[in-house]
C-alpha positions in Angstrom: 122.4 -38.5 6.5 119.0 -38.0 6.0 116.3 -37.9 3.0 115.2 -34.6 3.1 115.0 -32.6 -0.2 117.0 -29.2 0.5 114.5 -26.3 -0.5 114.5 -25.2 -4.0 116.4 -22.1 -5.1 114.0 -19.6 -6.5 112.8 -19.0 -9.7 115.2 -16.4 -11.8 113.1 -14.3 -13.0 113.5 -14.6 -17.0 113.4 -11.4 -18.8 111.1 -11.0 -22.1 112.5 -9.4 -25.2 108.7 -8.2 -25.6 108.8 -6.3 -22.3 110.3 -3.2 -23.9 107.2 -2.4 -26.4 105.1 -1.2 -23.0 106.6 1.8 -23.3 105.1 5.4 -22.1 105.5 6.8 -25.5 103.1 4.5 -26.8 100.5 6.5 -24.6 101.2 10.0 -26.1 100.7 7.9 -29.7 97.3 6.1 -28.8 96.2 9.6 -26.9 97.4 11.6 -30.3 95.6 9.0 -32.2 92.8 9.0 -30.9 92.5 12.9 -31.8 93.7 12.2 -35.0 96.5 14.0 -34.9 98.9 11.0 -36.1 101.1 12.3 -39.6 102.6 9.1 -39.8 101.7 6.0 -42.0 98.8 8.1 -43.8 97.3 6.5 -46.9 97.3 8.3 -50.0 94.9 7.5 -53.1 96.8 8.1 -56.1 100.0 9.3 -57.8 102.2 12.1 -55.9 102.6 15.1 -58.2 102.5 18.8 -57.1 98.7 17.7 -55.7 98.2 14.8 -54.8 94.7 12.9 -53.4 93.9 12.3 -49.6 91.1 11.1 -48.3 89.0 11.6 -51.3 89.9 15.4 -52.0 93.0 17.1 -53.4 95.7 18.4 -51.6 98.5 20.5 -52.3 101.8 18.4 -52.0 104.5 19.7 -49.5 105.4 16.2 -48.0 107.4 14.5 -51.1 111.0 13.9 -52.0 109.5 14.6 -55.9 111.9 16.7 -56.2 112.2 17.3 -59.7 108.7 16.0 -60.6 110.1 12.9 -62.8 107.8 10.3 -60.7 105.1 11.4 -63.4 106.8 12.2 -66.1 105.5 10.2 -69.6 109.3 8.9 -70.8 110.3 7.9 -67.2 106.7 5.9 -67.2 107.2 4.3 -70.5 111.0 3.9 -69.6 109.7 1.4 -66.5 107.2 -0.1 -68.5 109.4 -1.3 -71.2 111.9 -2.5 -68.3 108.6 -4.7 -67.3 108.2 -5.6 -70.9 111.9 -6.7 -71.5 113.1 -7.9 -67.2 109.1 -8.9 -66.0 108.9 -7.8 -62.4 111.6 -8.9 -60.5 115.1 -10.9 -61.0 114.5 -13.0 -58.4 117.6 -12.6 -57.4 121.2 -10.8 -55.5 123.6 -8.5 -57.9 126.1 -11.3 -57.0 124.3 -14.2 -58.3 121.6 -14.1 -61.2 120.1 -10.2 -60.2 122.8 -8.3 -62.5 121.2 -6.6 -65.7 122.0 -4.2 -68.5 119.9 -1.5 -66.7 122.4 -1.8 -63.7 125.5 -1.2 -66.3 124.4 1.8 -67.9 122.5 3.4 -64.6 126.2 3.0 -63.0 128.0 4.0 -66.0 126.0 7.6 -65.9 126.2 7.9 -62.4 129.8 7.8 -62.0 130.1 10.1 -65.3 127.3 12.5 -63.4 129.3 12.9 -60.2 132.7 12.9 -61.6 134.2 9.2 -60.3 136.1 6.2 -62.0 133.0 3.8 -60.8 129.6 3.3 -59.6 127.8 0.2 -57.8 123.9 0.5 -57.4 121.9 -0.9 -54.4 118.6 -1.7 -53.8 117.9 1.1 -51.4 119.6 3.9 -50.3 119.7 2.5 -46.7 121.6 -0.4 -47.7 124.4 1.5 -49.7 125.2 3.4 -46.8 125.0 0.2 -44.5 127.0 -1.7 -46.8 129.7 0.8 -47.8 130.5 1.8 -44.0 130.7 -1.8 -42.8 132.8 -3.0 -45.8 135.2 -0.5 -45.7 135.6 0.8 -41.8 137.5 -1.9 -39.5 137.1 -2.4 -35.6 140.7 -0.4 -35.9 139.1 3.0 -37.8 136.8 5.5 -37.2 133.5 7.2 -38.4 133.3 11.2 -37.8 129.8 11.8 -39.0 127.9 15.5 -38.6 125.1 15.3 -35.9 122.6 15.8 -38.0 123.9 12.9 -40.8 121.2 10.6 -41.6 120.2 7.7 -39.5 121.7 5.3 -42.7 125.1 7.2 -41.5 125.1 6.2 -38.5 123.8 2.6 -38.7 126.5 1.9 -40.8 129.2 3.2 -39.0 127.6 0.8 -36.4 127.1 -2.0 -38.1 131.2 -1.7 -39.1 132.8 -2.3 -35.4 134.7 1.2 -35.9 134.4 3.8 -33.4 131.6 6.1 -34.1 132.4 9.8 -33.1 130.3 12.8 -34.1 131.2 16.6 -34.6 128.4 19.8 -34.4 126.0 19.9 -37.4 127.7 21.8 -40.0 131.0 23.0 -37.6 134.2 22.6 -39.2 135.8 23.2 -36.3 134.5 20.9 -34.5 135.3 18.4 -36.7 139.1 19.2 -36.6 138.2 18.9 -33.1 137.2 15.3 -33.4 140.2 14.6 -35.9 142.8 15.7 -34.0 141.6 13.9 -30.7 141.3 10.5 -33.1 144.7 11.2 -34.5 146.3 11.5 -30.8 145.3 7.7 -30.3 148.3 5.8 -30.3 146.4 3.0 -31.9 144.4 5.2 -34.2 143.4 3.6 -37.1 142.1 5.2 -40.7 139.2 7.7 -40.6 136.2 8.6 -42.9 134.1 11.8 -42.8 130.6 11.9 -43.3 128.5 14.5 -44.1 125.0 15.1 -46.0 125.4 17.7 -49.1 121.9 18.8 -48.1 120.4 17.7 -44.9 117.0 15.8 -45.5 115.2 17.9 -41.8 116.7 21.4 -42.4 117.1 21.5 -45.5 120.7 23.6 -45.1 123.8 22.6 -47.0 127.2 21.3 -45.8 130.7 23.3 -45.8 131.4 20.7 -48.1 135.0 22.8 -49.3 135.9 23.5 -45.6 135.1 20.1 -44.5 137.2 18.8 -47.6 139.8 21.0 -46.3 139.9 19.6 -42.6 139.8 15.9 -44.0 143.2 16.6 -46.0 144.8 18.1 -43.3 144.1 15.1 -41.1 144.3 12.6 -43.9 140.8 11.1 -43.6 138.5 10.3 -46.7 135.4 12.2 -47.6 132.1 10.7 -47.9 129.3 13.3 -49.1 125.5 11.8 -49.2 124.0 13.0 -51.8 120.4 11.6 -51.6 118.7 15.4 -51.4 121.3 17.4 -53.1 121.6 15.0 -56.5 119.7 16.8 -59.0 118.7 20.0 -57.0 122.1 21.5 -56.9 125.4 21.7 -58.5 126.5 21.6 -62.1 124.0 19.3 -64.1 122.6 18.7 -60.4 125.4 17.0 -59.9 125.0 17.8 -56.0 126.6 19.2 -53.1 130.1 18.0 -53.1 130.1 19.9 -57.3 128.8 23.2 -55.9 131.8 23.3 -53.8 134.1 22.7 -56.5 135.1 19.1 -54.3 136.0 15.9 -55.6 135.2 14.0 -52.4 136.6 10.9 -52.1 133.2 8.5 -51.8 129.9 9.4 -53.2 126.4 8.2 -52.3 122.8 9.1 -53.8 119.3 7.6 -54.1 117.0 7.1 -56.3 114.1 7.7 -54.4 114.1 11.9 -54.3 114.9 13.7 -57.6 115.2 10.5 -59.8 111.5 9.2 -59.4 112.2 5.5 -58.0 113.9 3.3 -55.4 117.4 2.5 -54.9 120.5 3.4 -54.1 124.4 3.9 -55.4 127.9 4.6 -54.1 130.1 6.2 -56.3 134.2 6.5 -55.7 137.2 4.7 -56.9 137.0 1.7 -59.3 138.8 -0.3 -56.8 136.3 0.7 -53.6 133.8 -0.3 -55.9 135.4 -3.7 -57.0 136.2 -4.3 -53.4 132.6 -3.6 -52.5 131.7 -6.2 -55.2 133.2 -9.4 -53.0 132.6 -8.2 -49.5 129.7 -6.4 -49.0 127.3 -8.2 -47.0 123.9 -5.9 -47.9 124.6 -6.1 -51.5 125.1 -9.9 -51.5 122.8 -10.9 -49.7 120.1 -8.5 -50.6 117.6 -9.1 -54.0 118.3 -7.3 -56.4 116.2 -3.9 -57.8 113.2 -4.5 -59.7 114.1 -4.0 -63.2 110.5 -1.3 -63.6 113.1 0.8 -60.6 116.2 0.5 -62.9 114.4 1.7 -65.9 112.8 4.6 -64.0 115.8 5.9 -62.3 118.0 5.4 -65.4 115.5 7.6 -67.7 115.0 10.7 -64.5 118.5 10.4 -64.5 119.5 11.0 -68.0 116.6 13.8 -67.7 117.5 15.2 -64.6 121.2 16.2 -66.1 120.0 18.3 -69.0 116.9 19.8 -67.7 118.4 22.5 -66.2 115.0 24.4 -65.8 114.1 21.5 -63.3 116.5 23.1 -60.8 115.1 26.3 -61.6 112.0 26.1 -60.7 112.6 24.0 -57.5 115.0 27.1 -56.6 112.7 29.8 -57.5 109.3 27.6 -55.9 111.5 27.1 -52.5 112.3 31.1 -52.0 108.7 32.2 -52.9 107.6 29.4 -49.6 110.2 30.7 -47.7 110.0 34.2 -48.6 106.3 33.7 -47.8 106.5 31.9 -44.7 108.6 34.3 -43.0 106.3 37.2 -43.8 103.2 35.6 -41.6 106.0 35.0 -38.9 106.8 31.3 -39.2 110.2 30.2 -38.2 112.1 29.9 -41.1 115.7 29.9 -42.8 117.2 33.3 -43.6 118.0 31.0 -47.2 117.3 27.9 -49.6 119.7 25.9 -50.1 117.2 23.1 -52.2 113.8 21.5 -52.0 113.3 21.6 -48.4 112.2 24.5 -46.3 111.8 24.0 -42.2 109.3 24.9 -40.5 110.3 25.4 -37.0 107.5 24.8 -34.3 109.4 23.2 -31.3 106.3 21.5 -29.0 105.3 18.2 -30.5 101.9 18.6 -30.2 101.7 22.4 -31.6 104.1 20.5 -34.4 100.8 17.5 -34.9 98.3 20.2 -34.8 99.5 23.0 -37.1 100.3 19.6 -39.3 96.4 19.1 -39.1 95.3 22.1 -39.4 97.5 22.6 -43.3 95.9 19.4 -44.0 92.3 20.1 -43.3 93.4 23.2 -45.3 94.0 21.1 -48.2 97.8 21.3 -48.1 100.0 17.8 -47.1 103.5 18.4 -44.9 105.7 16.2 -42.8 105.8 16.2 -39.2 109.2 15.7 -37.4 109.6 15.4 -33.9 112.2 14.1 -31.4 114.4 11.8 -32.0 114.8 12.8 -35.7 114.9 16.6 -35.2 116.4 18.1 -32.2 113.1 20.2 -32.1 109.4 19.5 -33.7 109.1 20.9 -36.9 107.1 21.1 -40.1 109.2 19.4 -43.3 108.2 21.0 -46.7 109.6 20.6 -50.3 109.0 21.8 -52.8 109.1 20.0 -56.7 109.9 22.3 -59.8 106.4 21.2 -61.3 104.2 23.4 -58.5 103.1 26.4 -60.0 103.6 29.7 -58.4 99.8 28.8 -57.4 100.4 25.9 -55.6 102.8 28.0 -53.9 100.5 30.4 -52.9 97.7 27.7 -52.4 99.9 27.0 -49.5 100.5 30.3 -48.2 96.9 30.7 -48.0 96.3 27.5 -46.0 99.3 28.2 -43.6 97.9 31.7 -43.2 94.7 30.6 -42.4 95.6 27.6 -39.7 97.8 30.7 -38.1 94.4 32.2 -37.4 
């Protein structure tokens, strides 16, 4: 034997978690940054009505979920101040432990009245009731069937469950029997839930909600319609999509944070879902609870938003006369409303980021999507039933004259 030292293995490399964030896109963003042509993360000055302030100078407001123009409304203002008064600013607390108030009772009680179900259980967002609902109630043994275009909460929840995700063509019935009947064939198939948005937050274009219904039965899968854009817009009282249609789906979900002027969440479905949801869901546990000036808010807009039948109206009438008007100076548009939100189809991001500033510099505010959230870059507006007819046509003018 001898002394020697053998020669060292070499160094593993070690990989950094941090490496990922040099990534290429984050050129395109600094180079459309630096053109200002970013539509994300602006800064706004004041309230958001049918104008709202930017920069020092008014615009015309196309880029809210206002739907129903309840965020400045007097009795929904005094409704949250006089939650303040009563609750102070927070609960400092989870639903499960001290963060349970009246506000929550009677905002659940009208909800589930509203949308025709034995219960409701609010959340503190809407992300979190779809988060929560899908990874409480979908096992490692079910499935998820969600429409391609479902909102991102959709599919992070079917995620976060374990269960097999699986995902049929936007809006294609037959593609989801498709997907059922393939799920059905496993032998170890376990239950399955549907998913679809009632109106889809991009496009703006409403789900076969009664042929989707009608798939589900024949495959014996549960319904779950998501509400969030169609609650208040559409339906009978506004009570949404899944109402329209004459369907009693089998889960319900909505937010707060379009038509009923606040922040939060709900799921609405059978008492025992929502009792079950109660002891194991993870996101409502362990998440505070709403601030009671939310609770107040939403529980006034929604008590309005029921009987104000005019609200969806106007939102009806304002969304045809954009996309009526649209159309005539050749922009890509729906042959139909279906609610608040009218697409604006552009396709090339940075056409998409400079007609955006272009409308702006116009004096009139829109939302930008591009890939990965739309298939294609396009313009989002929406509508809220207090513009005026010139506010509509404020906006025609400023889209006519960045088509120029």
């Amino acid at each position: 034997m001898t002394g020697d030292v053998p020669p060292a293995e070499p160094a593993k490399r070690q990989a950094d978690v941090l490496a990922k964030v040099d990534d290429p896109r984050l050129e395109e963003y600094r180079r459309a940054e630096s053109l200002d042509l970013i539509p994300f993360y602006r800064e706004l000055d004041g309230e958001i009505g049918p104008t709202a302030s930017f920069q020092g100078r008014p615009v015309v407001m196309l880029g809210s979920n206002n739907y129903l123009g309840l965020t400045t409304d007097p009795r929904v203002r005094a409704a949250a101040t006089l939650a303040v008064e009563r609750y102070g600013t927070g609960v400092t607390g989870s639903r499960l432990l001290n963060g349970t108030l009246p506000l929550h009772r009677d905002l659940e009680e009208l909800l589930a009245d509203w949308v025709g179900t034995e219960a409701a259980l609010v959340f503190t967002t809407g992300y979190t009731a779809n988060l929560g609902l899908l990874g409480s109630l979908v096992g490692p043994e079910d499935a998820v069937v969600v429409d391609s275009a479902a909102h991102a909460s959709l599919v992070d929840g079917a995620r976060f469950s374990g269960g097999t995700l699986r995902a049929f063509r936007h809006n294609r019935p037959n593609s989801l029997r498709r997907a059922l009947r393939s799920w059905r064939e496993q032998p170890d198939a376990g239950g399955v839930l549907v998913a679809v948005d009632g109106i889809y937050s991009m496009e703006g274009d409403r789900a076969p909600v009664a042929e989707v219904s009608a798939v589900c039965t024949d495959y014996g899968a549960r319904l779950l319609v998501d509400e969030a854009h169609a609650l208040g817009v559409v339906g009978p009282q506004g009570a949404g999509a899944a109402a329209a249609a004459g369907v009693r789906a089998d889960l319900v979900m909505g937010t707060f944070s379009k038509s009923l002027a606040s922040c939060g969440g709900f799921v609405a479905g059978p008492r025992k879902v929502v009792d079950y949801l109660k002891i194991t869901c993870r996101p409502l546990m362990f998440t505070a609870s709403g601030v009671p000036a939310a609770l107040g808010a939403a529980l006034e807009a929604a008590r309005i938003a029921r009987v104000e039948q005019w609200r969806r109206e106007a939102v009806a009438a304002r969304a045809e006369r954009l996309r009526r008007g649209l159309a005539e100076l050749g922009y890509g548009v729906a042959d139909r409303v279906e609610g608040a939100v009218v697409a604006v189809h552009v396709g090339d991001n940075w056409q998409a980021g400079l007609l955006w500033k272009s409308l702006l510099e116009h004096g009139v505010y829109t939302n930008c999507a591009i890939p990965p959230a739309v298939p294609r870059a396009l313009l989002r507006t929406s509508v809220m039933a207090t513009h005026t007819d010139a506010d509509i046509d404020r906006a025609l003018d400023a889209f006519s004259a960045a088509r120029a």
